[in-house]
C-alpha positions as CSV (number, residue, x, y, z in Angstrom):
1,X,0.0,0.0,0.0
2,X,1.2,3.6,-0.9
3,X,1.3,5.7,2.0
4,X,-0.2,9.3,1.8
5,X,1.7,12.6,0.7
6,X,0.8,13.7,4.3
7,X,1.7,9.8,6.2
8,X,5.2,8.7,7.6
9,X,5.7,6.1,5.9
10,X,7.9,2.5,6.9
11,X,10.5,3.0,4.1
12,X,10.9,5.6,1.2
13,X,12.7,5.1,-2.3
14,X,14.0,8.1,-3.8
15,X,16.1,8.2,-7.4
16,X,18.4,11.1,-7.9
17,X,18.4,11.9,-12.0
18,X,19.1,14.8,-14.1
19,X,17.4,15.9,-16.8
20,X,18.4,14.4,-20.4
21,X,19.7,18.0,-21.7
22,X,22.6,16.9,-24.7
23,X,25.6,18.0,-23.9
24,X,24.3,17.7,-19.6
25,X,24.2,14.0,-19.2
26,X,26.3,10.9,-20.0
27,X,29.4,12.8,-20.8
28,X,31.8,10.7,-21.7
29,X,29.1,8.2,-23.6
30,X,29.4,10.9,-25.8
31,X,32.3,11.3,-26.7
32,X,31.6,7.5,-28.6
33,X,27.9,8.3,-29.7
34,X,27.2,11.7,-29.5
35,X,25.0,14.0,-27.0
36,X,21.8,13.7,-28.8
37,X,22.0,9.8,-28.8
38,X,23.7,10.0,-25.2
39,X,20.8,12.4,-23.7
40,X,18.2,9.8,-25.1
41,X,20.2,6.8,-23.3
42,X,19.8,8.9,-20.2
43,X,16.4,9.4,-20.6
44,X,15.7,5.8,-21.5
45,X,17.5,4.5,-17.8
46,X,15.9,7.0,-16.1
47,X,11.8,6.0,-17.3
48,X,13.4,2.3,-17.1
49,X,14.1,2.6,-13.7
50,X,10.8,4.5,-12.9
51,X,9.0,1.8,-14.7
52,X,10.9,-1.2,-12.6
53,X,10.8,-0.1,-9.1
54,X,7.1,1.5,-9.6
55,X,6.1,-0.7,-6.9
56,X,9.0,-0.3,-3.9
57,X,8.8,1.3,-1.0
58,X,5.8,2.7,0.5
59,X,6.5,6.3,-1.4
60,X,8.7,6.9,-4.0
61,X,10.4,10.5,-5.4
62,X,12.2,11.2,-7.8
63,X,14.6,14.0,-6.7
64,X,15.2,15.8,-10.3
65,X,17.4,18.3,-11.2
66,X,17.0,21.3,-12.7
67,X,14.1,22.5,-11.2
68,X,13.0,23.9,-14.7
69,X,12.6,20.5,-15.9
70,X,9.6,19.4,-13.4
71,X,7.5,19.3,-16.4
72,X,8.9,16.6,-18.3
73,X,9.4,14.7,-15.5
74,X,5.8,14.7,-14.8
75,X,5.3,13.5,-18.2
76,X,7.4,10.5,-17.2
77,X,6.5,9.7,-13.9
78,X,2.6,10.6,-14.2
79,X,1.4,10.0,-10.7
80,X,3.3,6.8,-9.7
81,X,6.2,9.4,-8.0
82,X,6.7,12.2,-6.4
83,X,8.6,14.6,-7.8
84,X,11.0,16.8,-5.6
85,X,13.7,19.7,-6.8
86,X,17.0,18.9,-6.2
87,X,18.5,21.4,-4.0
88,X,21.9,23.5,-5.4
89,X,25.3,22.6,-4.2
90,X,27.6,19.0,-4.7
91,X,26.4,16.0,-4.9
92,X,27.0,15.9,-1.6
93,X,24.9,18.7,-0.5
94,X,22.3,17.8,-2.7
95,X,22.0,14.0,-1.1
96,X,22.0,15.3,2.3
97,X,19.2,17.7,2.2
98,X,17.1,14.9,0.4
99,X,17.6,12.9,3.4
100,X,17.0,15.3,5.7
101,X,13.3,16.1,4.2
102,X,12.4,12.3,3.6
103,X,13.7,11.4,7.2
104,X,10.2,13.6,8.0
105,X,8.6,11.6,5.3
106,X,9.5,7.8,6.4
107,X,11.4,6.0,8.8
108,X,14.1,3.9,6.3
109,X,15.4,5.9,3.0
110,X,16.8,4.5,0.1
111,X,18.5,6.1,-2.9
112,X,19.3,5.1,-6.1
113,X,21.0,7.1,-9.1
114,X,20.0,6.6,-12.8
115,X,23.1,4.8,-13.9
116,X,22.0,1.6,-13.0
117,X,18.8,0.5,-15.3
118,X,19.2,-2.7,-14.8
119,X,20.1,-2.9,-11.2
120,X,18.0,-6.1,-10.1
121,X,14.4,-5.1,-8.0
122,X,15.8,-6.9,-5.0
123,X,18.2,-4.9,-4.1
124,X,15.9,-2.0,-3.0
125,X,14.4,-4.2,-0.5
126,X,17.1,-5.7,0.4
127,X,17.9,-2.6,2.0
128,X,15.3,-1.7,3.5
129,X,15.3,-5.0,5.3
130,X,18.9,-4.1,6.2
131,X,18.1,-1.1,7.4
132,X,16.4,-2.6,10.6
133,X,19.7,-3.3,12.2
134,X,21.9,-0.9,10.4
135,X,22.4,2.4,10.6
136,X,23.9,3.0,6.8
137,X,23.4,0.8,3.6
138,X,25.8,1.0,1.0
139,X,25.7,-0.8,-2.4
140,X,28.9,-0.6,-3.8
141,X,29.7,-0.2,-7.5
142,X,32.3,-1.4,-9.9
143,X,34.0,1.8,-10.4
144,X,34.4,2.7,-6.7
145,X,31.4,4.5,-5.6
146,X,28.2,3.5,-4.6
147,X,25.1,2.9,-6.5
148,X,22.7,2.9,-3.5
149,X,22.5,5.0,-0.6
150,X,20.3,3.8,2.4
151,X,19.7,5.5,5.9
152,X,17.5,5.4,9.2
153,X,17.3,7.5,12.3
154,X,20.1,10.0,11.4
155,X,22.3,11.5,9.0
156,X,25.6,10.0,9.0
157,X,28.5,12.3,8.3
158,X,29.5,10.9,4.8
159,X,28.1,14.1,2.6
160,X,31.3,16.5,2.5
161,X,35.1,16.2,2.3
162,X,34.5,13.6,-0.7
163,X,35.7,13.3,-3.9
164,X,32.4,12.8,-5.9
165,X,32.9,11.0,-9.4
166,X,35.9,9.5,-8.4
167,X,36.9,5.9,-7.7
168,X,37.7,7.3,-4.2
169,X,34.0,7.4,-3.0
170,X,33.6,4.1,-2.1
171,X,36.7,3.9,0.1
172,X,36.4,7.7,1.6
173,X,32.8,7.0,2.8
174,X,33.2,3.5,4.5
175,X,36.3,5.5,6.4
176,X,34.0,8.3,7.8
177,X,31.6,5.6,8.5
178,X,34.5,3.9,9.8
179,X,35.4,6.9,12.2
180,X,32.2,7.9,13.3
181,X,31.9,4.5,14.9
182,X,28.4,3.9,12.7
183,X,27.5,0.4,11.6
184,X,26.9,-0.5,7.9
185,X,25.6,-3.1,5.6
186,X,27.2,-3.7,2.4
187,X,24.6,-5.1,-0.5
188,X,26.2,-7.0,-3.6
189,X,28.5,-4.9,-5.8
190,X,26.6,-3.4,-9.2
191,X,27.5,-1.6,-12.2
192,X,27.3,2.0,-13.3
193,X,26.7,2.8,-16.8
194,X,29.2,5.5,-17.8
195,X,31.8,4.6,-20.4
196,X,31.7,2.9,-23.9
197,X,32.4,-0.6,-21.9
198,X,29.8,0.3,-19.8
199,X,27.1,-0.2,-22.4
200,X,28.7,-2.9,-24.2
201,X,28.2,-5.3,-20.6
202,X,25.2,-3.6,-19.7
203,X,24.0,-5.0,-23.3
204,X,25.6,-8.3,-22.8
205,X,23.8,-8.4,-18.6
206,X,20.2,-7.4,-20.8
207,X,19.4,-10.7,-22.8
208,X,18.9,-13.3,-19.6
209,X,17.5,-10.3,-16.9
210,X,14.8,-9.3,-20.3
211,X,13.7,-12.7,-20.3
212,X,11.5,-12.1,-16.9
213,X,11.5,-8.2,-16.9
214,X,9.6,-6.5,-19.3
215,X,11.2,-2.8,-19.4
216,X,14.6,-4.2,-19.6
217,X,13.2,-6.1,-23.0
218,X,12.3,-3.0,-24.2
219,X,15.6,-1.2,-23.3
220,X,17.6,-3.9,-25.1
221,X,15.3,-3.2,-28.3
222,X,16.3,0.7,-27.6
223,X,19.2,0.9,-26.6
224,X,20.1,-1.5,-29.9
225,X,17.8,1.2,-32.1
226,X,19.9,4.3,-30.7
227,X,23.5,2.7,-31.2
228,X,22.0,1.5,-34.7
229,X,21.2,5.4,-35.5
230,X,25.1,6.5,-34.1
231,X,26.9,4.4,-36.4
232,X,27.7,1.9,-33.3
233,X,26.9,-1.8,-33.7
């Protein structure tokens, strides 16, 4: 059941995502395929991932950025998400004052970016579950970040000092975690799409995870339309 706009709700799944603006998103994608065909990628993950984890959570927002774009966010997510501004500042900055409003929301709060379309359902709840006993849930990714972000109860001090979009994320927020003396859970790693070789496993993960989810059949037939268009087998 969806809790109200106006309930606290158990748990609370939030995606952080831009909007797909060429030349704003998936940078260095398009450098291979070019921003046009790189913005629509974007905006392919980011309905992909609306459309998968339409059901987690008791509420789900979509923290979008720049405010401007609310409209065509609203075309995507129609009324199965709330939509929220991101705030101004780092990534950092931005993170923590979304956690600060949805702690007010709900009591567990989990985050996900839009570089992960095909990051399996299970892993959101798989959170939340952790979060009964932990403090902090972190799901690591392959290039040293984190593709998930989960918290209860508190804000740990993990938002500033760190290197964001580097492959020192990962290691500089388990040592604040580390010397704050706060307990984490650590889900299976995952993969970020953000290179050339990014896309090409993403493409190769897509055929066996289609076969029982719909939208990632459709992104396979998309994303193989798109690379068709750049010139890209």
């Amino acid at each position: 059941m969806t809790a109200s706009p106006h309930e606290r709700a158990q748990t609370l799944l939030g995606v952080f995502a831009k909007h797909w603006e060429p030349g704003k998103v998936k940078t260095r994608l398009a450098q291979s395929i070019g921003e046009s065909h790189a913005a629509t990628l974007h905006a392919l993950f980011v309905g992909t991932l609306i459309e998968r984890f339409s059901q987690a959570g008791q509420r789900r927002m979509v923290a979008f950025w720049p405010p401007e774009a609310q409209g065509c966010f609203a075309g995507v997510v129609r009324d199965r998400w709330e939509l929220v501004a991101q705030t101004s500042g780092d990534l950092g900055q931005r993170m923590q004052a979304f956690f600060v409003a949805a702690l007010a929301r709900a009591e567990r709060i989990v985050v996900i970016g839009s570089d992960s379309p095909d990051l399996p359902v299970d892993m959101v709840q798989q959170a939340f579950d952790a979060l009964a006993n932990h403090d902090v849930v972190l799901g690591p990714a392959a290039d040293g970040g984190y593709y998930l972000l989960g918290i209860t109860r508190r804000i740990p001090p993990i938002f500033k000092g760190i290197a964001w979009s580097s492959c020192d994320v990962w290691s500089q927020t388990t040592a604040r975690l580390k010397a704050a003396g706060i307990a984490w859970h650590s889900l299976p790693a995952w993969y970020d799409v953000d290179e050339p070789a990014d896309l090409a496993a993403l493409r190769q993960r897509l055929p066996a995870a289609a076969a029982s989810d719909p939208p990632l059949a459709r992104l396979a037939g998309d994303i193989a339309s798109l690379l068709h268009k750049a010139g890209k087998k």
